[in-house]
DSSP file (Angstrom, degrees, kcal/mol; ACC not computed):
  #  RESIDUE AA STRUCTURE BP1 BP2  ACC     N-H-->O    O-->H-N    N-H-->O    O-->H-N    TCO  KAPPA ALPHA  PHI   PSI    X-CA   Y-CA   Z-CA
    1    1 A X              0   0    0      0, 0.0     2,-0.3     0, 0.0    73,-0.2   0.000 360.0 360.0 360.0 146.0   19.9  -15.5    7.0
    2    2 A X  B     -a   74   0A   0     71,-1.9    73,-0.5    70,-0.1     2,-0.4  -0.465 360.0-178.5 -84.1 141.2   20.7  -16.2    3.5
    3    3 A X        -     0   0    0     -2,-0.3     2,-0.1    71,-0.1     7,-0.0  -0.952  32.8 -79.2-141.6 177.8   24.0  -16.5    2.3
    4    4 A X        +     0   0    0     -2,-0.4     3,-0.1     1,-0.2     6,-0.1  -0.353  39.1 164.5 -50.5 125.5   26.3  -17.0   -0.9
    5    5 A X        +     0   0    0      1,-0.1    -1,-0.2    -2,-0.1     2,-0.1   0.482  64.3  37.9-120.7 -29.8   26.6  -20.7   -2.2
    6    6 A X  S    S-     0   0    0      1,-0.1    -1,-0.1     0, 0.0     0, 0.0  -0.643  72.8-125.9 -98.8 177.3   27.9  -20.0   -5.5
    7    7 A X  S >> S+     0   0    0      1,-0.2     3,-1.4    -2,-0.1     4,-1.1   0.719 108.7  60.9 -80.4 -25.7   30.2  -17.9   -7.1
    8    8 A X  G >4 S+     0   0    0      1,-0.3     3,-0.7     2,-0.2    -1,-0.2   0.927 106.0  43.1 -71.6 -28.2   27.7  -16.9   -9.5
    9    9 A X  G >4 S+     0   0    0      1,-0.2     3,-0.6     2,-0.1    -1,-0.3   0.527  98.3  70.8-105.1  14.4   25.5  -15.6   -7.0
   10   10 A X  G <4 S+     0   0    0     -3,-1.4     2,-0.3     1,-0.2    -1,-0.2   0.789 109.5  41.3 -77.9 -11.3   28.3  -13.7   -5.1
   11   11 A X  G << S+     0   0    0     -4,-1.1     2,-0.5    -3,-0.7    -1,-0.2  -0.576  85.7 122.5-130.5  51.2   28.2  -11.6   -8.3
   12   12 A X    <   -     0   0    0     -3,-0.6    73,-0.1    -2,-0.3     2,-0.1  -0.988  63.8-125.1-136.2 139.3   24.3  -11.2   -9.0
   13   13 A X    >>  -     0   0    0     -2,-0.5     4,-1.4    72,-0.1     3,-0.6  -0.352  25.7 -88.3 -95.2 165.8   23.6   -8.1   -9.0
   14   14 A X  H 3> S+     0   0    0     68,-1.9     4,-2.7     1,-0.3    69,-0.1   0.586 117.2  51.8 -70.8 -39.8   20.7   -6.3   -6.6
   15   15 A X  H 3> S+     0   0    0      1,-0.2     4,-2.6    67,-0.2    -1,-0.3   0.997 117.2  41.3 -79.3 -28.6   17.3   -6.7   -8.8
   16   16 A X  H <> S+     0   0    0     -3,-0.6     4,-0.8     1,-0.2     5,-0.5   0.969 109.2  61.8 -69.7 -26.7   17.9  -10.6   -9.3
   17   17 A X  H  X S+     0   0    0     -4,-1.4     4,-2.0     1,-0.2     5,-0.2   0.938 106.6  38.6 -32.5 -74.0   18.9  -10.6   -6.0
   18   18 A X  H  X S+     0   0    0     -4,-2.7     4,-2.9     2,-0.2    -1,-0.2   0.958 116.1  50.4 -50.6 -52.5   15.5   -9.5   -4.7
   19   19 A X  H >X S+     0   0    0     -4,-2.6     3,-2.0     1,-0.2     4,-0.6   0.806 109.9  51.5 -56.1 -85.5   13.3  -11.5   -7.1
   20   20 A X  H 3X S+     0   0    0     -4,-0.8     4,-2.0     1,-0.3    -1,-0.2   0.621 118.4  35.2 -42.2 -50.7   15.1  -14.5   -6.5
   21   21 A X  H 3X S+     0   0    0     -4,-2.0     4,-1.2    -5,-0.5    -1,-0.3   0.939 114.9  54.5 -47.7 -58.2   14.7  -14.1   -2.7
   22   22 A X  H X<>S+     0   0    0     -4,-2.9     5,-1.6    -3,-2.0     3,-0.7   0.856 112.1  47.8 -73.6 -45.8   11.4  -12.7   -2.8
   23   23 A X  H ><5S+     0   0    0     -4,-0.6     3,-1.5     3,-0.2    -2,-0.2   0.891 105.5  53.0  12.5 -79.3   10.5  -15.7   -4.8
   24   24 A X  H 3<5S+     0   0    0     -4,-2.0    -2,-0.2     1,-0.4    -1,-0.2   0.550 107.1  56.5 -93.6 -23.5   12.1  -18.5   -2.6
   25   25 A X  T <<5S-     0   0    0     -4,-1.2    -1,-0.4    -3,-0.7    -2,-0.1  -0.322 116.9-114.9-126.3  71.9   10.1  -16.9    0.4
   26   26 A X  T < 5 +     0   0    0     -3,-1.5     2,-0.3     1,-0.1    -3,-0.2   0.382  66.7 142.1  63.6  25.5    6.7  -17.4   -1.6
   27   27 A X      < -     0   0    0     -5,-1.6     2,-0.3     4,-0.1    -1,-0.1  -0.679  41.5-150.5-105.8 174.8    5.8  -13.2   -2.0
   28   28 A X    >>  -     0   0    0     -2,-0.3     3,-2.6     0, 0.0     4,-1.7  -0.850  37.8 -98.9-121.4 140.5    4.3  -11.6   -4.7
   29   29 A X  H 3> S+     0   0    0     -2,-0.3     4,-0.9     1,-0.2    21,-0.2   0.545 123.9  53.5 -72.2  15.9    5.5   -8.0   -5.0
   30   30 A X  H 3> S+     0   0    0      2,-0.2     4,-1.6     3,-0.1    -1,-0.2   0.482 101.2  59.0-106.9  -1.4    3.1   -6.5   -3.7
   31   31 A X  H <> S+     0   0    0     -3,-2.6     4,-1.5     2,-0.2     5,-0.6   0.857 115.7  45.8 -65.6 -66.3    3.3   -8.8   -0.3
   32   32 A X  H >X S+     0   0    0     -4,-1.7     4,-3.7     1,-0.3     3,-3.6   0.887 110.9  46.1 -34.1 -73.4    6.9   -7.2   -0.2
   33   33 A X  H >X S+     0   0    0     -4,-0.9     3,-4.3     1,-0.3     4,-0.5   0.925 116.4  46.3 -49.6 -76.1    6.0   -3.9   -0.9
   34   34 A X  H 3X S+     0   0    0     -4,-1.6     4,-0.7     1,-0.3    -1,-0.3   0.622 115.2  48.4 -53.7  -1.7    3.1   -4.2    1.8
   35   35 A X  H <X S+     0   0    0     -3,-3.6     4,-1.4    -4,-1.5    -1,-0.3   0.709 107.8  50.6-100.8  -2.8    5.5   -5.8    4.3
   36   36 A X  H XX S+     0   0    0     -3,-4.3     4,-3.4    -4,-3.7     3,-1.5   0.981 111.4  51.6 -75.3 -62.5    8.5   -3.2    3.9
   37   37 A X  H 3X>S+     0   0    0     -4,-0.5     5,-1.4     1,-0.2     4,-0.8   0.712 115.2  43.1 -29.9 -46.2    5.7   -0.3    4.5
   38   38 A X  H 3<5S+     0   0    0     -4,-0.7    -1,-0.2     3,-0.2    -2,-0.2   0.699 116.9  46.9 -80.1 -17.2    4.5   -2.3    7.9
   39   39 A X  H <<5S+     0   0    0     -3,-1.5    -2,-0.2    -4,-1.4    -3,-0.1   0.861 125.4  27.5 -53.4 -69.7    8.1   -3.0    8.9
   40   40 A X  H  <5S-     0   0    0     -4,-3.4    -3,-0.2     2,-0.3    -2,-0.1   0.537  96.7-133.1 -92.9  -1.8    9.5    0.7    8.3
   41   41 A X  T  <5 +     0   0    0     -4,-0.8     2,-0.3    -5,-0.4    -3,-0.2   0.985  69.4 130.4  48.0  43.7    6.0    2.4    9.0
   42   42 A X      < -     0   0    0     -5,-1.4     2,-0.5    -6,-0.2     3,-0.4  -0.856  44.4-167.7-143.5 110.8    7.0    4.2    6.0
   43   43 A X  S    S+     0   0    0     -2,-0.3    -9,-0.0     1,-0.2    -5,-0.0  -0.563  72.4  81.1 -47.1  42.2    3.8    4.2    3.0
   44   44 A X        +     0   0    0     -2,-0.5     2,-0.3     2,-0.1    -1,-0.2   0.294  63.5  93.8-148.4  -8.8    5.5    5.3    0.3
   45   45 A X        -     0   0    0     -3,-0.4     2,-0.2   -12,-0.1    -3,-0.0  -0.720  62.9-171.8-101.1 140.6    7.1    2.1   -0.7
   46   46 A X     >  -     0   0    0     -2,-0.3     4,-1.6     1,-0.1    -2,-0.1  -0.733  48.1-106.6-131.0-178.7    4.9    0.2   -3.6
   47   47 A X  H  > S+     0   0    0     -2,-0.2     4,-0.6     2,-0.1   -14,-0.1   0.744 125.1  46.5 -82.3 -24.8    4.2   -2.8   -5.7
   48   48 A X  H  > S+     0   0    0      2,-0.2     4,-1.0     3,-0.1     3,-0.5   0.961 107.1  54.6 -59.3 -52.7    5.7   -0.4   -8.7
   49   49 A X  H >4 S+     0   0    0      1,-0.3     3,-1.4     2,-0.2    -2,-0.1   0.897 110.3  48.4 -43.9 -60.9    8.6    0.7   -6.7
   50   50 A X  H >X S+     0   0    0     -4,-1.6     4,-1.6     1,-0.3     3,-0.6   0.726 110.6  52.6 -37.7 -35.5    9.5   -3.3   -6.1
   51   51 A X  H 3X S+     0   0    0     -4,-0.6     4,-0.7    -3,-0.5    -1,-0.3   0.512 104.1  49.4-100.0  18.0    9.2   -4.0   -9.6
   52   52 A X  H << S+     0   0    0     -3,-1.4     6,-0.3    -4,-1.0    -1,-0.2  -0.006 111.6  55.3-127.8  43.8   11.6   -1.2  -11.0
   53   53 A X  H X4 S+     0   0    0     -3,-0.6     3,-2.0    -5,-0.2    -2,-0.2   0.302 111.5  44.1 -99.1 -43.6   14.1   -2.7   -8.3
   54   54 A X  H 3< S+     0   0    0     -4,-1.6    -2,-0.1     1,-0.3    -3,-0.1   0.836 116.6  46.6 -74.5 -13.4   13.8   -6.2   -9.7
   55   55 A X  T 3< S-     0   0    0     -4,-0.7    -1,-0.3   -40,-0.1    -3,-0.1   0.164 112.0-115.0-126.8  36.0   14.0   -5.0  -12.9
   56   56 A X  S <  S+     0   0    0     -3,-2.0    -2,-0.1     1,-0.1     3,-0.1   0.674  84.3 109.5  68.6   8.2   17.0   -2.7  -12.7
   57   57 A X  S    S+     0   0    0     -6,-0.2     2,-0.4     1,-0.1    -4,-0.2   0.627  85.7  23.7 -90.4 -16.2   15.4    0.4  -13.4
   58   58 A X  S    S-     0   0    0     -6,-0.3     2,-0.4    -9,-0.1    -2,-0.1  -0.888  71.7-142.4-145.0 150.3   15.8    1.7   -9.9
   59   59 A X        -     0   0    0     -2,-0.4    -6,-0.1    -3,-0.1    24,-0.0  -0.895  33.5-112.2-127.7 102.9   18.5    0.7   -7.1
   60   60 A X        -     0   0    0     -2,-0.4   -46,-0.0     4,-0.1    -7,-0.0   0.027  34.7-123.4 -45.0 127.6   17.1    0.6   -3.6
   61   61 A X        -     0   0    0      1,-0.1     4,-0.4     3,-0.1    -1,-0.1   0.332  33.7 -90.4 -59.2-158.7   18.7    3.5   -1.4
   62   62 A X  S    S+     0   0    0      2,-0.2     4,-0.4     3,-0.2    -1,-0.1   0.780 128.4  50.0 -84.7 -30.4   20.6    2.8    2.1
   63   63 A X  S >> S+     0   0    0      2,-0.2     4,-1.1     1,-0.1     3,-0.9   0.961 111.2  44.6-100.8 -59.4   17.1    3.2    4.0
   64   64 A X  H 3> S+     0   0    0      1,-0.3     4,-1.0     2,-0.2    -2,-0.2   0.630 111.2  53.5 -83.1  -4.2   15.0    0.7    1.8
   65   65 A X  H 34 S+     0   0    0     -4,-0.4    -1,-0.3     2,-0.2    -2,-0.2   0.840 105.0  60.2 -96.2 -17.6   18.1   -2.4    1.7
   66   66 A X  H X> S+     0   0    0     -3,-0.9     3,-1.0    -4,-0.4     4,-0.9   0.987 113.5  34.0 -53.8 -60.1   18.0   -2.1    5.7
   67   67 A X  H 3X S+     0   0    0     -4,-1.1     4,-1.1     1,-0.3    -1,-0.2   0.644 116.3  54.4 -96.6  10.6   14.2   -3.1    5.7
   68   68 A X  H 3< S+     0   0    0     -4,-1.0    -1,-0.3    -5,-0.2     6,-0.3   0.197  96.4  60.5-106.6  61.1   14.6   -5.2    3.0
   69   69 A X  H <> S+     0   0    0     -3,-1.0     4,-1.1     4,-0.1     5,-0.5   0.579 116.7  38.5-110.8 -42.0   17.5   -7.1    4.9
   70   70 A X  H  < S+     0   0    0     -4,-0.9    -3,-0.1     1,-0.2    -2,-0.1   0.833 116.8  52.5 -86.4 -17.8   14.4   -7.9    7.7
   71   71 A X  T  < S+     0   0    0     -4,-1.1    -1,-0.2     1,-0.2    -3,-0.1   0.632 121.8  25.3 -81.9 -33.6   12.0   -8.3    5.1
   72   72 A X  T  4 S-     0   0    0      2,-0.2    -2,-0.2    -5,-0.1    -1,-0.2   0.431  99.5-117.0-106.0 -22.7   14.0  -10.9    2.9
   73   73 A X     <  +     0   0    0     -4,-1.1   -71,-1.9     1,-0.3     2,-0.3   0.494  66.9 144.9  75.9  -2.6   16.2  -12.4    5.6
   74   74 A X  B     -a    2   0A   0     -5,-0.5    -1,-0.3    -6,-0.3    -2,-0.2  -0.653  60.3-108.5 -88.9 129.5   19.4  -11.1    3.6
   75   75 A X    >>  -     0   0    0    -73,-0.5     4,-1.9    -2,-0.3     3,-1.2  -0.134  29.6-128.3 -39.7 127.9   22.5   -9.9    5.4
   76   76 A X  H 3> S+     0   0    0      1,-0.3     4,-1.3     2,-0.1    -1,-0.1   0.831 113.2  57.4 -58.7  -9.4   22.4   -6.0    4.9
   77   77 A X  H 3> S+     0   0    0      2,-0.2     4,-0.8     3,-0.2    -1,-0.3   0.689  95.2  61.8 -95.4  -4.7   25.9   -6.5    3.7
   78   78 A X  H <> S+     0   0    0     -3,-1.2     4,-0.6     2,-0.2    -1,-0.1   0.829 112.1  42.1 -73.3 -52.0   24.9   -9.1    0.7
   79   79 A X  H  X S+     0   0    0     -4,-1.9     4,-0.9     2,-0.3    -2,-0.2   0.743 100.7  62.7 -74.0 -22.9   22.8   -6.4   -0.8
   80   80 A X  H  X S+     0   0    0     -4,-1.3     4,-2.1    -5,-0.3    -1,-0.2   0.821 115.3  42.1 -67.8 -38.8   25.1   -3.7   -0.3
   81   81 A X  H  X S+     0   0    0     -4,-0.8     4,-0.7     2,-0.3    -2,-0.3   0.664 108.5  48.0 -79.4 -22.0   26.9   -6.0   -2.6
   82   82 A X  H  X S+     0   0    0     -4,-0.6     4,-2.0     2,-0.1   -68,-1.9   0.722 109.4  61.2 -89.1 -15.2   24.6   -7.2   -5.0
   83   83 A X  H  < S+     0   0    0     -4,-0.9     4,-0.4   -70,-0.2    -2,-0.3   0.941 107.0  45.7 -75.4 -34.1   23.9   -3.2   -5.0
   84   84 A X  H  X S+     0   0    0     -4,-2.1     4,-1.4     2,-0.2    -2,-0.1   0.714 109.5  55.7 -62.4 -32.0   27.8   -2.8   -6.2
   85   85 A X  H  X S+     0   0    0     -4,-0.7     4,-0.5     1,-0.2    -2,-0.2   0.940 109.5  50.4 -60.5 -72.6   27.3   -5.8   -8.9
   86   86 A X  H  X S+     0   0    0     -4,-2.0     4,-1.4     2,-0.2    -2,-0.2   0.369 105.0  49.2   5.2 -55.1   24.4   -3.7  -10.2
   87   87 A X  H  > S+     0   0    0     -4,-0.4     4,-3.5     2,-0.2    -1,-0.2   0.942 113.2  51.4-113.5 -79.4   26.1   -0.5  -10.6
   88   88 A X  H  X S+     0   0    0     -4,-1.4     4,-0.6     2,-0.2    -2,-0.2   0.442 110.4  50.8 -47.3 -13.3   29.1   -2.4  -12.6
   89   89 A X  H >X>S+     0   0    0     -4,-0.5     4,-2.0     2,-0.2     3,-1.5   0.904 106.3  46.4 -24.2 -91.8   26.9   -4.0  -14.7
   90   90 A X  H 3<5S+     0   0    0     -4,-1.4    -2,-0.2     1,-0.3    -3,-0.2   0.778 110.5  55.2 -42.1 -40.2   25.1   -1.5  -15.7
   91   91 A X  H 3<5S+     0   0    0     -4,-3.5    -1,-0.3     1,-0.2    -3,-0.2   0.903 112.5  46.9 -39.4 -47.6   28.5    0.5  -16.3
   92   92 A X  H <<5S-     0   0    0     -3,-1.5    -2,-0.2    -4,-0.6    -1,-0.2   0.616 121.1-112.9 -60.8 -23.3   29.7   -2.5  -18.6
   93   93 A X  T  <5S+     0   0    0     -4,-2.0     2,-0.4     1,-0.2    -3,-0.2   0.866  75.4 126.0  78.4  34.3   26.6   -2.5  -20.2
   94   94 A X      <       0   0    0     -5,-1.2    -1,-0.2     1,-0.1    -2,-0.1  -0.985 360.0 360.0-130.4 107.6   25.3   -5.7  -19.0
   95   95 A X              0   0    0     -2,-0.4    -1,-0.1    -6,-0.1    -5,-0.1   0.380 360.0 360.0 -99.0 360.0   22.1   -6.3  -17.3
């Protein structure tokens, strides 16, 4: 499992989170997409969907950070937190 080694990335918020991850274990987003869909047995997840998570236009619900917790290797609770960075960002006005 991945965890926090900096402070900076206890406080990066959910789409770098994924790219970075999704990166660092060598997918493309539409490997992602196609392994969260073989994972959850749920088709409905896409290569779009993935990129308007990474790019902060969308925030994965409570059912899509579960499989990507198996999907990525990330503690579900890492994302639940990078999903809270996110949110406060975006309040601030900061992406």
């Amino acid at each position: 499992m991945l965890r926090h080694s900096t402070p900076e990335q206890s406080e990066e918020p959910i789409w770098d989170l994924v790219r970075r991850v999704r990166r660092l274990r060598g997918l493309t987003q539409y490997q992602l997409a196609d392994r969260l869909a073989e994972l959850s047995n749920n088709s409905s997840v896409s290569r779009d969907e993935v990129a308007r998570w990474e790019r902060g236009k969308r925030v994965p619900g409570p059912y899509w950070r579960q499989w990507l917790s198996v999907a990525l290797g990330v503690p579900v609770d890492q994302l639940l937190e990078a999903v809270r960075c996110g949110r406060l960002r975006r309040a601030a006005g900061r992406n």
